[in-house]
N, C-alpha and C positions, 0 to 999 in steps of 0.2 A: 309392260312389266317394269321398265324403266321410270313410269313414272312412281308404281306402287314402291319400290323402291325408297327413291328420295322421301316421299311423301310417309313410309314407315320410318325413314331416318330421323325423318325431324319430327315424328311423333315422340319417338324414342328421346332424342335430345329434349323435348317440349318436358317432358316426365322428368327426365333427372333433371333438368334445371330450377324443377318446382319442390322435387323434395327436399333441401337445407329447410327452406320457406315454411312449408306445411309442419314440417318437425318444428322448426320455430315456433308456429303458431300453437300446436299442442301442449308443446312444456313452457310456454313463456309463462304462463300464468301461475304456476305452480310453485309451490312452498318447498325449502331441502328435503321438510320429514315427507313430505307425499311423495319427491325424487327418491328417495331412499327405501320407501316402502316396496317389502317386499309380501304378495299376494300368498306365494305360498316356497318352501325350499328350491321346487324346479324351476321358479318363475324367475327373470331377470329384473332386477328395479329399474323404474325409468330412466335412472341418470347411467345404469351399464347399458341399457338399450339404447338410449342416443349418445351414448359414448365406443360404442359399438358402432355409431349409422357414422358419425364424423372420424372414429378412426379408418374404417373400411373405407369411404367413399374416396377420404385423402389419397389410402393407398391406390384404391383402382385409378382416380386421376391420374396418378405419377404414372402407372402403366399405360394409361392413354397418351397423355402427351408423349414416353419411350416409343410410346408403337409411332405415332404419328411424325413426331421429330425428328427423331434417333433414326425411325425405323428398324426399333428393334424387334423380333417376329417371336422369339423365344421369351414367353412369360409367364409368370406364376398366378394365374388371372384367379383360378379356385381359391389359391390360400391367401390373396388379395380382398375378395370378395368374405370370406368367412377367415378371418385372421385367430389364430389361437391364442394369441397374447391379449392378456385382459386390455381393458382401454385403460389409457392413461386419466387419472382424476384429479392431476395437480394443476389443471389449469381450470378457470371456473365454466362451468356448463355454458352459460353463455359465449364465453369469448371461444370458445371449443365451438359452437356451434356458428358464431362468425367467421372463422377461419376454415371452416365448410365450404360455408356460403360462398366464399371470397373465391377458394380452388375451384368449386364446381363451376363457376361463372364462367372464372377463365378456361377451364375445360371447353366447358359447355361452346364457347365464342372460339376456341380453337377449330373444334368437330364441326362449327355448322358451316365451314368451308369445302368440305371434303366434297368430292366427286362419286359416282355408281364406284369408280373404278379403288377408291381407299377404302369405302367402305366395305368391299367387296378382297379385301390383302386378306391373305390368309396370317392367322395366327398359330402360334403353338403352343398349348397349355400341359406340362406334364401329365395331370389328375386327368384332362379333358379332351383332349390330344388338339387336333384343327380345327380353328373357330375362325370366323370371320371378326374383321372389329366390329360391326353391325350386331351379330350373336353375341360378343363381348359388352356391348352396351346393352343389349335386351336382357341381357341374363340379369345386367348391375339393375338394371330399373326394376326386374322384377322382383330381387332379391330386397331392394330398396321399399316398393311398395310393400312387401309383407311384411316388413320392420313396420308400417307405416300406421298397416292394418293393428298389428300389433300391439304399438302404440297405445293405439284407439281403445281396446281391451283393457289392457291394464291402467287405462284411465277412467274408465267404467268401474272398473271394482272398487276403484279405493275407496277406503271409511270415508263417511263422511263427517265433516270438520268436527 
């Protein structure tokens, strides 16, 4: 069991440390009007969906390194993870999405230290009540790759040139 463990932990790290990267590779190529295009009223444009995946990921970082450092146990993980505040758009998609990169790393190179026994601290989420940090990272990867999938979608529809 100990080893399924580790061996799910550093799956889970393996994931978020790949999506800045993958989001990168999606919108690198792409023009402002195709970032801005929007599919339909409900749909988000590319540049609110990865300004959504770089503001959210920033925050849940800072919650990992609190739980890890600080050890702090009491945290706002849900509204970390799905933030109400629109993303910020004053800085350019790109350097927004290298100051991602830059946090998740150091995240990412913080966590892959941890023991059975950190991964395994109980947290406490208002919304969610006790999670582990381990649940707290599977939930961010998973929430991360459906951004991802997402992505992927609304880069299929758009007009073409």
């Amino acid at each position: 069991m100990a080893a399924e463990a580790s061996v799910r932990s550093e799956d889970v790290l393996t994931l978020l440390a790949t999506v800045p990267e993958r989001v990168t590779d999606l919108v690198a190529a792409l023009e402002l009007p195709e970032l801005g295009y929007r599919h339909a009223p409900a749909f988000p444009t590319l540049q609110e969906l990865v300004g959504h995946l770089c503001q959210a990921g920033a925050e849940v970082d800072a919650l990992l390194r609190r739980a890890y450092l600080d050890g702090q146990r009491e945290l706002r993980v849900r509204a970390a993870i799905d933030p109400i505040a629109d993303p910020d758009f004053s800085a350019p998609l790109a350097d927004q999405l290298e100051s991602f990169a830059r946090v998740r790393r150091r995240t990412v190179d913080l966590l892959r230290g941890l023991d059975e026994e950190d991964w395994n601290q109980p947290l406490v989420d208002a919304q969610q009540g006790e999670l582990s940090l381990l649940e707290l990272c599977t939930q961010l990867a998973e929430h991360e790759l459906g951004h991802l999938s997402q992505l992927r979608n609304l880069i299929a529809v758009l007009p073409a040139p």
